[in-house]
N, C-alpha and C positions, 0 to 999 in steps of 0.2 A: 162635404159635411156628412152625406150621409154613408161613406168609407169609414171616416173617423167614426162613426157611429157603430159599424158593422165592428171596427177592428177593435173599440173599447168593450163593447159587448162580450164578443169573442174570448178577448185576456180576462175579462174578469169574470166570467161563469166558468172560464178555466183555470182559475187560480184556486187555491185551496189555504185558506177559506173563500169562499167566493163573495164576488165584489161587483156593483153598478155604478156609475159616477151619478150622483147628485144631479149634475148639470144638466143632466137629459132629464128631469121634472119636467122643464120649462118647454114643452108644448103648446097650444092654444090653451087645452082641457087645465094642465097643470098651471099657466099662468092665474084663469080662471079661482082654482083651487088654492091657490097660494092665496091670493087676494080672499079671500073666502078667512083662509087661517091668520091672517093678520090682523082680522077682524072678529078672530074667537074670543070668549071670554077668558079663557086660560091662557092666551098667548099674550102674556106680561108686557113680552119685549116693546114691540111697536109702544104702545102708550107711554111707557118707562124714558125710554128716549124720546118722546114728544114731547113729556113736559117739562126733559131736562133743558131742551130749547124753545122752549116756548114762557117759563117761567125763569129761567136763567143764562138767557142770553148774556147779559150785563157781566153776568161771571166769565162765561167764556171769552167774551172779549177782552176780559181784563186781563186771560192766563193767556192770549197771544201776543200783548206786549205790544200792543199796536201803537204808531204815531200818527197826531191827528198832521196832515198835510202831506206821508209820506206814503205814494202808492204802494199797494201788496195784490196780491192774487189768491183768490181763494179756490182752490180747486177740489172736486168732488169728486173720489173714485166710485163710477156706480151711482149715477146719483138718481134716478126712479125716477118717482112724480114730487118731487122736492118737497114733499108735504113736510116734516120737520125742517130742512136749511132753509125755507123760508122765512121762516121765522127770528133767526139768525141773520139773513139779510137786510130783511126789514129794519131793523135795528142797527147796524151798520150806517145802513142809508138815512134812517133817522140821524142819526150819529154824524152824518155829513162827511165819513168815511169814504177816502180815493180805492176804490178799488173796482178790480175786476172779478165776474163769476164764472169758473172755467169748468164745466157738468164734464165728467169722461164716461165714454159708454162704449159697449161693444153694439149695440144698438141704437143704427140711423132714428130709428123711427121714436125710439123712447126718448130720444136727445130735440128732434122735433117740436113732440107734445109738450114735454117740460119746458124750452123757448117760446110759447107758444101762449103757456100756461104765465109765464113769470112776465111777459111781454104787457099779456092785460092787467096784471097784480101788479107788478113793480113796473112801470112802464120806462124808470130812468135807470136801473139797473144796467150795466154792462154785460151783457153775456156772449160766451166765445166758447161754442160747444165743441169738445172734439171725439170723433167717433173713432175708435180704434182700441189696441192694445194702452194698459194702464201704465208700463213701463214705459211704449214705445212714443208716447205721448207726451210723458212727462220729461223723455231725455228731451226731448226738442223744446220742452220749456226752460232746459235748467239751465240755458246762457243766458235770459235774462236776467236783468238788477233787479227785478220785485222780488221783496220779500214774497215767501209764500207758505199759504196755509193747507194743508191737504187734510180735509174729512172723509174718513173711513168707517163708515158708521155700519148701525145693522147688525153689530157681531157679527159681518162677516168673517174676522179676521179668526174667528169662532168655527167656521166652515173648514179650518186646515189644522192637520196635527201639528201639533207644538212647536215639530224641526221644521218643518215646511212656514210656515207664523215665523220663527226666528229668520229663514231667509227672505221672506216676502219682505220685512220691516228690514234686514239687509240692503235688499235691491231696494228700497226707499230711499233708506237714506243717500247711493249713491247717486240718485237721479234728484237732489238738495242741496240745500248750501247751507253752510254754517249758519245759523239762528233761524233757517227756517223750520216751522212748526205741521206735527201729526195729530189730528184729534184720530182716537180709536174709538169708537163705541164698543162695551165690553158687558157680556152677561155675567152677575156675579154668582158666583157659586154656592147655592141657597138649599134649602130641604129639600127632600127628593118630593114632598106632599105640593110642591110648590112648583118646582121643574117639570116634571114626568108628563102631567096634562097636559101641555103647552105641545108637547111631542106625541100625547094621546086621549085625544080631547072626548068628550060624552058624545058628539052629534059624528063623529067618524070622518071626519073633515083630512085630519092626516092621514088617516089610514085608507079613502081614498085618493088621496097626493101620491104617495107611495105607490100603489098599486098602481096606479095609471102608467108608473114606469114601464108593466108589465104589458098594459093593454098599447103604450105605445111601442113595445118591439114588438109585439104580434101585426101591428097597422102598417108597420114603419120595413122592417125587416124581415117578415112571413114566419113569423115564431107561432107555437100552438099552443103558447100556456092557457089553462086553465085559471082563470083567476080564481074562481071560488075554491081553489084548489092551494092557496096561500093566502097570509095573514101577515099584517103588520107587528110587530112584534117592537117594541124601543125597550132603551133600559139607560138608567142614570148612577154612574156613579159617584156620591157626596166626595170620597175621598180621592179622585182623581180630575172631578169637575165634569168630567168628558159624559155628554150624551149622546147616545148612537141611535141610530134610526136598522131597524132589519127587515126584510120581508122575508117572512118562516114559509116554508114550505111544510104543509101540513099530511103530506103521505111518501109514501117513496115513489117517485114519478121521474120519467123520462121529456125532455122537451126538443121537438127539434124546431130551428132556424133554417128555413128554407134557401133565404140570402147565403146564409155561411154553407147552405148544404153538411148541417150538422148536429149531432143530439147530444144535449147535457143531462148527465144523471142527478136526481136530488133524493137525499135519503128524507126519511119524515122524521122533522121539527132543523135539518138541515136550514141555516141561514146566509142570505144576501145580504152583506154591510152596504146600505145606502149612501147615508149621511152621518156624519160627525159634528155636534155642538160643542163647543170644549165652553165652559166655562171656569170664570178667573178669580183667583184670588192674588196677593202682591207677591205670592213666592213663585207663582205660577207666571206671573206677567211679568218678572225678574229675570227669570230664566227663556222668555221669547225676544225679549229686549238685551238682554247680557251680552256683550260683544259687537254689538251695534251699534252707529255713531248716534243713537238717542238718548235720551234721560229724563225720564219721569219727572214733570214739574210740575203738574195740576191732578188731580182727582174730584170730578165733578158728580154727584149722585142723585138719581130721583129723591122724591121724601120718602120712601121704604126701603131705600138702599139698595135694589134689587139689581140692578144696573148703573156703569159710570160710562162717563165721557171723559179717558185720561189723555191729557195732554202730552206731550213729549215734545224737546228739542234738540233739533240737529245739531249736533256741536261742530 
């Protein structure tokens, strides 16, 4: 891990424009912080997709076409602390619904908690965690006869540029079978008065998420940046949907990495691309889905429209 750490670091403060992966947030400090921003008041998302499933379960069940006596599998890429698919399950099981709940994680221990958690809540629930890769997972499901459901909630699918979103939902569908079904959770593409906070909120909440990426290469990898010596920096554009996350370097400064045994130059107002939110609209989700064995059959939306939960099916 922490090679791969040194050698992404490496490529991407050597790359021009220069680049961090996201993925390295997720620290202890950065788990902390995240859960912090999920719980801002500017960060739409998380509530938007709670009440889609929480007040419209009935809908979604009805856009995957279920049979009552005929087993299916619902499987969850990523699936946290299940606080929204709960809700959805519940319901199901109300419903007297055969099926199973399959959580995928790269994360033993988050797979634990959430069995753990849905153990004492749904105590009749089937659940069948599996920890690993989300593809490598999924192929070892796809000989079975269940139907299946796969949630990809979160706007994750949001975390990747467009062509990258177009092959993920690629390598989907081949790890499915004809009439099985994709929920996507999707951020929709709104004012920037309405986006921008959520990525730069009043209490500084993101903008220490961000920086922590810094103070964990200096912990992690013997780096010597200066924090107070860069700024978080986002920007949203309406007509591309895409929001970026940047951490600006505020003067002309040199930094070395001890691990790599090496110094990166930065000019001042010089930017690090972090993170990527792409948000959607249908010509945009048209062209991630285009050429893929899927097809848009549901669009489900909070009551403010700001976010949907769209269905698709494998043909």
């Amino acid at each position: 891990m922490i090679e791969q750490f040194k050698k992404e670091v490496d490529q991407g403060l050597s790359s021009n424009p220069k680049t961090l992966p996201s993925k390295y947030f997720y620290d202890e400090i950065g788990d902390d912080l995240f859960v912090q921003i999920m719980n801002m008041p500017e960060y739409y998302l998380t509530d938007c997709e709670l009440e889609i499933f929480s007040t419209k379960a009935q809908e979604l069940i009805a856009a995957f076409q279920l049979e009552q006596g005929v087993p299916f599998e619902i499987i969850e890429l990523g699936a946290g602390d299940g606080s929204k698919t709960k809700h959805l399950l519940k319901a199901l099981i109300h419903a007297q619904y055969d099926f199973d709940y399959i959580p995928i994680d790269i994360s033993q221990n988050a797979l634990d908690q959430l069995q753990d958690l849905l153990h004492k809540m749904l105590p009749t629930l089937r659940v069948s965690p599996r920890q690993g890769d989300y593809f490598g997972v999924l192929e070892s499901l796809k000989s079975g006869q269940k139907k299946k459901i796969v949630l990809f909630m979160g706007s994750n699918l949001g975390n990747m540029p467009n062509d990258r979103a177009h092959q993920f939902i690629y390598q989907l569908g081949s790890n499915l079978n004809a009439g099985d079904r994709l929920l996507l959770g999707l951020d929709i593409i709104k004012d920037k008065s309405i986006v921008l906070p959520a990525y730069h909120d009043a209490q500084g909440i993101t903008k220490a998420f961000n920086l922590n990426l810094l103070t964990r290469i200096n912990k992690e990898l013997g780096a010597n940046f200066e924090i107070n010596q860069f700024d978080h920096s986002p920007e949203f554009s309406e007509e591309t949907g895409a929001a970026k996350s940047f951490i600006k370097s505020l003067q002309q400064q040199q930094v070395y990495i001890s691990s790599l045994n090496k110094s990166y130059s930065f000019e001042e107002g010089e930017l690090i691309q972090t993170e990527i939110s792409q948000k959607y609209n249908a010509e945009i989700l048209q062209q991630v889905v285009q050429g893929t064995d899927f097809e848009v059959t549901h669009k489900i939306y909070d009551s403010r429209e700001y976010f949907a939960d769209v269905i698709l099916s494998r043909s």
